[in-house]
Every structure is written in C-alpha cells, then in structure tokens.
C-alpha positions in Angstrom: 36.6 -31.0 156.1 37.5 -27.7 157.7 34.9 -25.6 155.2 32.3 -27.8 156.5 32.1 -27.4 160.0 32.9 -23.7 159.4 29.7 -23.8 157.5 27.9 -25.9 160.2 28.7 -23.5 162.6 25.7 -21.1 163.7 26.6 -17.3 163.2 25.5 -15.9 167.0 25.6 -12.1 167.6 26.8 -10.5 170.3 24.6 -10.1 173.4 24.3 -6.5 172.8 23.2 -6.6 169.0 21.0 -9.9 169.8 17.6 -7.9 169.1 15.6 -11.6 169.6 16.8 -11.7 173.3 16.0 -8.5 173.9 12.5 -8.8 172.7 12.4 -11.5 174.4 13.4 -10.6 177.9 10.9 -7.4 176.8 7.7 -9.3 176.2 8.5 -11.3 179.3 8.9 -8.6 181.4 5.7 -6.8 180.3 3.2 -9.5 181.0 4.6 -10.2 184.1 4.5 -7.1 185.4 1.0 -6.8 183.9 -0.4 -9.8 185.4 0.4 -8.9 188.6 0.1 -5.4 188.9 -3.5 -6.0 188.0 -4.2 -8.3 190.3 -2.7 -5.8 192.7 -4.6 -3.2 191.6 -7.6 -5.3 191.5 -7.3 -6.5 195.3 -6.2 -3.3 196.2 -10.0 -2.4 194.4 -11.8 -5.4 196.7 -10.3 -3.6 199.8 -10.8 -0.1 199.9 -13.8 0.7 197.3 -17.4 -0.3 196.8 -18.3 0.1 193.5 -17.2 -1.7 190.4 -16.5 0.9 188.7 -13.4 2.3 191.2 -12.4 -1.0 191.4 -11.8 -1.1 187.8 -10.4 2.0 187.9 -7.8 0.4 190.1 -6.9 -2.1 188.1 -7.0 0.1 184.7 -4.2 1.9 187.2 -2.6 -1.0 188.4 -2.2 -2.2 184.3 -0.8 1.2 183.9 1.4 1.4 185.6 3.1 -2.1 184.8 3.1 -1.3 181.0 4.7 1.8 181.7 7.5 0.6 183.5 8.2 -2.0 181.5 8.2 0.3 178.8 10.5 2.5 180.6 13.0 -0.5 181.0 12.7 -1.8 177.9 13.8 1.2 176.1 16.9 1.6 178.5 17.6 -2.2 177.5 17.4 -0.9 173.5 19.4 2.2 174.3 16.7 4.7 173.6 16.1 6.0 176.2 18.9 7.3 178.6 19.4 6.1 182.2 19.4 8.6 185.1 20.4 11.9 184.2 23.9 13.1 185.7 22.7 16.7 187.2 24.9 19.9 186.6 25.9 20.6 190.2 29.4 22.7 190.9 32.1 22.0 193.1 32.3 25.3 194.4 30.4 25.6 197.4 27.7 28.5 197.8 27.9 31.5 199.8 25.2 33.8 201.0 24.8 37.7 199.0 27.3 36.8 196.2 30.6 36.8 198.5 33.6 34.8 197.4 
C-alpha cells in the first residue's frame, strides 16, 4: 500500500530547475510586453507623424523594444545573463596631484 501511493505521487522539481515555468512566465511576458509596446508605439505614430511609413517605424520601435527587454529578463530568470554589475570603486577617497 505504501509503494503505491509513492508511485502515484508526481515527481515536482524545484522552482529553480522547473524549466516549464520559466518558459512559461517567458512567453507570457514577451507578448505582453509586445502587445502593448506596439500599441504604444503605434499611438505614439498617430500623434506626432504624418506619414505611414514613420508611424510604422514607431511601432517596429515600440516591438523592439518590448522583445528586447523581455529578452533581457528572461535570460536573468535562466541565469545567463548576470544582473547589474557590482562596479570596482575604492574605499580610499581621492586626493588632488597624487598626495596621500
């Protein structure tokens, strides 16, 4: 009785391995942010240009835009690509001509 609801029971990764959420929560994320950065871009387009082909421009820019961010998060949510960048900065302060 014990082996068989040891077998019934459903094997679940942990969050950080579970590669179907991720894509998930991935795919989601870059069509929304498609969707309405276009339509952003493409009202932006209606307001401040006159012909079609800027205002396509502005929502190729728009589309851009939103799959590159998503991208950009995406790849921080799979770990290849690192966060924000600690910079090298000393504790010491600066003097003026060298002087310690």
């Amino acid at each position: 009785m014990a082996e068989e609801k040891k077998q019934e029971q459903a094997i679940v990764p942990p969050p950080q391995y579970n590669l179907d959420a991720k894509w998930d929560a991935c795919l989601d994320l870059g069509v929304r942010r498609f969707a309405y950065f276009s339509l952003i871009g493409g009202f932006a387009g209606l307001l401040l240009f006159r012909s079609p082909v800027t205002r396509w421009a502005s929502t190729a820019f728009g589309a851009g835009t939103a799959l590159g961010s998503a991208y950009t998060e995406c790849s921080q949510k799979f770990g290849g690509y690192p966060g924000k960048l600690a910079t090298n900065v000393s504790e010491a302060p600066t003097t003026k001509d060298g002087e310690h």
